[in-house]
ROMI-15330 format. One record per residue (C-alpha): residue number from 0; residue in three letters; x, y, z. Coordinates in steps of 0.1 Angstrom, whole numbers, plus 5000, padded with zeros to 4 digits. Example, Ala and Ser with C-alpha at 12.3 -4.5 7.8 and 13.67 -1.06 7.14 Angstrom:
REM residues 2
ATOM 0 ala 5123 4955 5078
ATOM 1 ser 5137 4989 5071
REM end
This chain:
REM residues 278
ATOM 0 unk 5000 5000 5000
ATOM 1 unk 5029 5023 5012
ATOM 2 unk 5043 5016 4976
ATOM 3 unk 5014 5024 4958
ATOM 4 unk 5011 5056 4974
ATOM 5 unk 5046 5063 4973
ATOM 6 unk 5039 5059 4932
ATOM 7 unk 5010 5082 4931
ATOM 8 unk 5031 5107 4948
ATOM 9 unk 5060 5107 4926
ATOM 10 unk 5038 5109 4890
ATOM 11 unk 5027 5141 4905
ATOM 12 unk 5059 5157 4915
ATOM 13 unk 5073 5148 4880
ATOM 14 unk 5041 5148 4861
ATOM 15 unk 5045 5173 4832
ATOM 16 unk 5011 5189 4829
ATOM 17 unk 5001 5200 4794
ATOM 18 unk 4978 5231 4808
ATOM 19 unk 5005 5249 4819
ATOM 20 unk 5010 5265 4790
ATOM 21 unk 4982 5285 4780
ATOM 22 unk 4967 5313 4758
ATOM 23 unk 4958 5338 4782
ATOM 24 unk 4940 5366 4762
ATOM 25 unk 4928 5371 4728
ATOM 26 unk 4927 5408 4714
ATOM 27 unk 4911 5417 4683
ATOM 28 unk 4882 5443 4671
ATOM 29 unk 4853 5431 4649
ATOM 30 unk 4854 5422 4612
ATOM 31 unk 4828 5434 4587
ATOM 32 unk 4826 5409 4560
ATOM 33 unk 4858 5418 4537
ATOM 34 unk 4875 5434 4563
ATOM 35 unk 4911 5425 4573
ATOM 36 unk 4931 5435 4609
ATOM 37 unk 4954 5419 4632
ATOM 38 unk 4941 5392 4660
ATOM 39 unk 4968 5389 4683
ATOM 40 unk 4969 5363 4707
ATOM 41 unk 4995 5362 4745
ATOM 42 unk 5010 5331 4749
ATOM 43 unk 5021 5325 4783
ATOM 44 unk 5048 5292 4798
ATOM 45 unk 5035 5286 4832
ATOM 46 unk 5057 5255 4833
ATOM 47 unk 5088 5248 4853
ATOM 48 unk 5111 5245 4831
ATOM 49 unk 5117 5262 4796
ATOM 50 unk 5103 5250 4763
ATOM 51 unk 5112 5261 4728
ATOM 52 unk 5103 5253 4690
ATOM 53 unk 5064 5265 4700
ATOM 54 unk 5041 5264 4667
ATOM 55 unk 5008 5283 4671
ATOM 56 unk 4986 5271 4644
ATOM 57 unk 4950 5285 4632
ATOM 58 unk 4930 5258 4619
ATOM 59 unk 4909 5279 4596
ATOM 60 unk 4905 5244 4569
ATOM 61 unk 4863 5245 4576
ATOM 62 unk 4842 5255 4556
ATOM 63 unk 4824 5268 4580
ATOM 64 unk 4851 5292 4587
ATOM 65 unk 4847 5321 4557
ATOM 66 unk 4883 5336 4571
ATOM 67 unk 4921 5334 4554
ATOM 68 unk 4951 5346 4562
ATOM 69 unk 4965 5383 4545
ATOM 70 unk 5003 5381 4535
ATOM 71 unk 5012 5357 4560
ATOM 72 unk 5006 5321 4565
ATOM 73 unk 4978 5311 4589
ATOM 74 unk 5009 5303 4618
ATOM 75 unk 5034 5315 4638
ATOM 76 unk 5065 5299 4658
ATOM 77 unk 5087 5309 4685
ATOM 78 unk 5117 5295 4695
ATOM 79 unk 5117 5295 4729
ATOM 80 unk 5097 5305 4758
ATOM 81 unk 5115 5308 4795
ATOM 82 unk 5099 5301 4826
ATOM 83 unk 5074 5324 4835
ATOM 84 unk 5076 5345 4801
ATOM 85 unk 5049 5354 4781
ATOM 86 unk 5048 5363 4743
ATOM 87 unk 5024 5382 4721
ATOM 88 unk 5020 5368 4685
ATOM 89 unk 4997 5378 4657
ATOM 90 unk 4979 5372 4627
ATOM 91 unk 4967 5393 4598
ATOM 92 unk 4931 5377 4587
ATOM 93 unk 4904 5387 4562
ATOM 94 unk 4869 5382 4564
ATOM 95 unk 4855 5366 4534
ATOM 96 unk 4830 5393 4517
ATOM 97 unk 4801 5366 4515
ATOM 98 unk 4807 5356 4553
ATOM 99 unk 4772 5360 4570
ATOM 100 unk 4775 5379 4599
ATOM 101 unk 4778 5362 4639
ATOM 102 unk 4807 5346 4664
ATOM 103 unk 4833 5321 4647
ATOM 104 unk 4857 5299 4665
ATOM 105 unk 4889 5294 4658
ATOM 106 unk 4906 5261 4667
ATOM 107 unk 4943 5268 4678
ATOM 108 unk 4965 5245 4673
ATOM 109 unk 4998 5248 4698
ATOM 110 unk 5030 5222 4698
ATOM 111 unk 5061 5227 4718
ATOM 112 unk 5090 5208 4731
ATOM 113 unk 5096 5206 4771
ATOM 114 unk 5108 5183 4792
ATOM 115 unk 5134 5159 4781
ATOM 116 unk 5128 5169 4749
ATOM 117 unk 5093 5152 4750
ATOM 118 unk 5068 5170 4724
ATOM 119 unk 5033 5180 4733
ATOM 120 unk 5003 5192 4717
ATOM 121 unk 4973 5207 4725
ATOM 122 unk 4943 5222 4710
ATOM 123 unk 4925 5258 4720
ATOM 124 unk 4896 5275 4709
ATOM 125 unk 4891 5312 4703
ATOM 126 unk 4862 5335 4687
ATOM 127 unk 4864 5359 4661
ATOM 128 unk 4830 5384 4658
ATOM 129 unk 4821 5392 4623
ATOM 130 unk 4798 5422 4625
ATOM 131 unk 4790 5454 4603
ATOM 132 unk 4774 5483 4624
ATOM 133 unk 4740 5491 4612
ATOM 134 unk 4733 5520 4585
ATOM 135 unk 4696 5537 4587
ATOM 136 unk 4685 5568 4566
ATOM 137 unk 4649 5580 4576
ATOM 138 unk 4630 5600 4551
ATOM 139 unk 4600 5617 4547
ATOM 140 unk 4572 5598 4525
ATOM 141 unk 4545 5617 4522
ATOM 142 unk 4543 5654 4504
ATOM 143 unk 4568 5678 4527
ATOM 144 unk 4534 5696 4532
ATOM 145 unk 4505 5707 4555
ATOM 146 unk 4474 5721 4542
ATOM 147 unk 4458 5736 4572
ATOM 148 unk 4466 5731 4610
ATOM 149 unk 4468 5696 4607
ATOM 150 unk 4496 5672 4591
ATOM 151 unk 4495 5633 4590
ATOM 152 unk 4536 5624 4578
ATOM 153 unk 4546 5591 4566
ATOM 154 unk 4582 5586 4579
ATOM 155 unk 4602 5560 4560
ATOM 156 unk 4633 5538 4576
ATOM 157 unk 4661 5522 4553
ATOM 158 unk 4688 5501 4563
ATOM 159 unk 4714 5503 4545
ATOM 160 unk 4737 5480 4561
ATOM 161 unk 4753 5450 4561
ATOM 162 unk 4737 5437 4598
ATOM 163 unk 4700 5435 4606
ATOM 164 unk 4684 5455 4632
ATOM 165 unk 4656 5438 4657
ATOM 166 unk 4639 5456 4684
ATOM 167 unk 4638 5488 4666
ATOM 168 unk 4615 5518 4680
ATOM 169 unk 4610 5547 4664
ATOM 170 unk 4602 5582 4689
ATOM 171 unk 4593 5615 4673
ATOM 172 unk 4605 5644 4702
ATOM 173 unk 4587 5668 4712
ATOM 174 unk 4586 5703 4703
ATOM 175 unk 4571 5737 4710
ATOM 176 unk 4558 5742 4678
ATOM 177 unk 4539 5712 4673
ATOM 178 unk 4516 5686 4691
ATOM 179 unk 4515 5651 4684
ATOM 180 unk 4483 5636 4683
ATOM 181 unk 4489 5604 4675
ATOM 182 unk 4512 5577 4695
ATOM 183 unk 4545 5593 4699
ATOM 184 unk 4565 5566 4695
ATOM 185 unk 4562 5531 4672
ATOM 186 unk 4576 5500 4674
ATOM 187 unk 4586 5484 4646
ATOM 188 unk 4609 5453 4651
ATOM 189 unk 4630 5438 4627
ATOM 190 unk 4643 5454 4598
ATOM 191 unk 4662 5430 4577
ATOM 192 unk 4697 5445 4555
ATOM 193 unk 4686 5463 4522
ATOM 194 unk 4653 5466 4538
ATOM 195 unk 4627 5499 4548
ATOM 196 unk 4596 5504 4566
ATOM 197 unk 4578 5531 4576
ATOM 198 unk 4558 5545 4605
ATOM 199 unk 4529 5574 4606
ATOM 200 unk 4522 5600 4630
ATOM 201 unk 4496 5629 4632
ATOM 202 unk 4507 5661 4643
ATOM 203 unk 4490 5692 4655
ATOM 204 unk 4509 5727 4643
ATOM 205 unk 4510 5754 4672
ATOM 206 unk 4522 5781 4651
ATOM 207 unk 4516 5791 4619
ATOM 208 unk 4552 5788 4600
ATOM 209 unk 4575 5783 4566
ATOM 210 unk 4584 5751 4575
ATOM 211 unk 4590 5726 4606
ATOM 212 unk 4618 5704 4620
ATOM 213 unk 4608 5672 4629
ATOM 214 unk 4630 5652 4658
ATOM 215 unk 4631 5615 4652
ATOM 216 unk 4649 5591 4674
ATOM 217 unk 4660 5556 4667
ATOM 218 unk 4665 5528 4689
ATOM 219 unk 4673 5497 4678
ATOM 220 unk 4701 5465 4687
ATOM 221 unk 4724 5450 4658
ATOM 222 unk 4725 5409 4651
ATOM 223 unk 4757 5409 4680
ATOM 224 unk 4732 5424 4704
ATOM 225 unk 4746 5458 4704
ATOM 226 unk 4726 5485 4714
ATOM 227 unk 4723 5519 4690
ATOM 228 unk 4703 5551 4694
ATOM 229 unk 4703 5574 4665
ATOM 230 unk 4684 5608 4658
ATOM 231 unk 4680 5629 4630
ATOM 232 unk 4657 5659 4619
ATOM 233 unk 4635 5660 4589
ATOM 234 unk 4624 5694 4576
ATOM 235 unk 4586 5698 4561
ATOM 236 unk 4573 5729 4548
ATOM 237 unk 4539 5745 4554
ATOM 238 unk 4516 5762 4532
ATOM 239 unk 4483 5776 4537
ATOM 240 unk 4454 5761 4514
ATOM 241 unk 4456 5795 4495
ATOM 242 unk 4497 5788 4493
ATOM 243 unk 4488 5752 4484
ATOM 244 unk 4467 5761 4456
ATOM 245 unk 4488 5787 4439
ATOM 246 unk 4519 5758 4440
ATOM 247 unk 4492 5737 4424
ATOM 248 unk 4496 5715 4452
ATOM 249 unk 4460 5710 4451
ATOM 250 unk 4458 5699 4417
ATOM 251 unk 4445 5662 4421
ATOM 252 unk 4418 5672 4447
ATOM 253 unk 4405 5700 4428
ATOM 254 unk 4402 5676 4398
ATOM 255 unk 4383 5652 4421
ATOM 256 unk 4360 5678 4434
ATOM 257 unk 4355 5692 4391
ATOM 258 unk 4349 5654 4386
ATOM 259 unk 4320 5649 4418
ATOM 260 unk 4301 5686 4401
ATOM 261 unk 4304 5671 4367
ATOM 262 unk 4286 5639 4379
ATOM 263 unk 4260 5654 4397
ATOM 264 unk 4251 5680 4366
ATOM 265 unk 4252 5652 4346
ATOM 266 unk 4224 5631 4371
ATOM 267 unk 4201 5666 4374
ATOM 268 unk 4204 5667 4334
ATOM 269 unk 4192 5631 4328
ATOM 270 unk 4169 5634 4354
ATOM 271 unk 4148 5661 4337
ATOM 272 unk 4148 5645 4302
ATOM 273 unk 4134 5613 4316
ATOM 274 unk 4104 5638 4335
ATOM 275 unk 4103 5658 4298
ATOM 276 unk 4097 5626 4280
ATOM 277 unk 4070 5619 4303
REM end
């Protein structure tokens, strides 16, 4: 028993233990899709001893992995790590441009050579974020008009990004020289890459004036989770219905109302033929 214990005792006092070494941090900003930058990585001998001919390998052969290397080869070596010393290495990458966006990992492949010249290998894993930061335009939609006191304005939303937005809110601010009547702010959800929607609000004008700025806040969060706010102003101008006119702003629904007086002569005519003929 003493023997056996005596044997347990001296595989752990000479036991080489492969987690000594270790990555101990990864640095690296996010990739848009065709993007290239460094990922460095700090390598780190936590052993007792020294070890030397250390290749750091990225395993970037799946095809899941839309990433290569940029003017270097996808590894690095060093040839010897002391005792207690740490080393940072790095890689140049590119995102492939198809690559959706989301989190990769990275296998990292690491062999050295320690103790009695033994070799050992071990595997890693790291994460790369591919991400593109969201691009919205807002725009107004409907005729940059009000006829009168009131004005209902159809504001439109494109995204014109690479990432999709979710949880996205749309808030018009208040002001002092209008009221909103409607809900004052509307929440849209997702809006997909190359995509628009668009949200409506009534508004009462307080003053009469040449035009008005309207305050529009965005909220939304990116596919990584990341949370944006964005405002803008959209200028509309104001006319009377005597200003409207004389633009000929009021072209179609004067030709509507001419159309509804033609129609109605055109009943009273017919109507006193028929009582003639009688």
């Amino acid at each position: 028993m003493k023997k056996i214990i005596l044997m347990v005792l001296m595989l752990f006092l000479f036991a080489d233990p492969i987690d000594a070494f270790s990555i101990v941090s990864v640095n690296s900003d996010s990739f848009a899709p065709g993007e290239q930058g460094i990922i460095s990585l700090e390598i780190e001998n936590e052993r007792d001893h020294d070890i030397r001919d250390v290749s750091i390998v990225l395993d970037l052969s799946s095809d899941n992995l839309p990433i290569a290397p940029v003017d270097s080869s996808a590894s690095v070596f060093v040839d010897e790590l002391d005792v207690g010393d740490d080393e940072r290495i790095e890689f140049s990458l590119i995102v492939l441009p198809e690559a959706s966006l989301g989190v990769y990992k990275i296998p990292v492949l690491v062999t050295y050579v320690g103790y009695n010249d033994s070799i050992y290998e071990l595997e890693e894993m790291i994460s790369l974020i591919v991400s593109s930061e969201p691009k919205l335009s807002l725009r107004i939609d409907e005729p940059d008009f009000i006829i009168g006191d009131f004005a209902e304005i159809s504001i439109g939303i494109v995204n014109e990004g690479l990432s999709d937005v979710k949880f996205l809110k749309v808030k018009i601010e208040g002001s002092d020289f209008f009221e909103v009547l409607s809900n004052q702010e509307v929440y849209v959800g997702e809006l997909s890459s190359d995509d628009f929607d668009r949200v409506d609000f009534k508004l009462l004008l307080k003053d009469p004036l040449d035009s008005v700025s309207i305050p529009i806040t965005l909220e939304y969060y990116d596919s990584t989770n990341q949370f944006y706010s964005y405002g803008d102003s959209l200028r509309i101008s104001v006319y009377s219905e005597q200003e409207a006119e004389a633009l000929g702003l009021l072209e179609v629904q004067r030709s509507k109302w001419w159309i509804f007086v033609i129609l109605v002569l055109i009943f009273v005519i017919v109507r006193k033929v028929k009582k003639r003929k009688r």
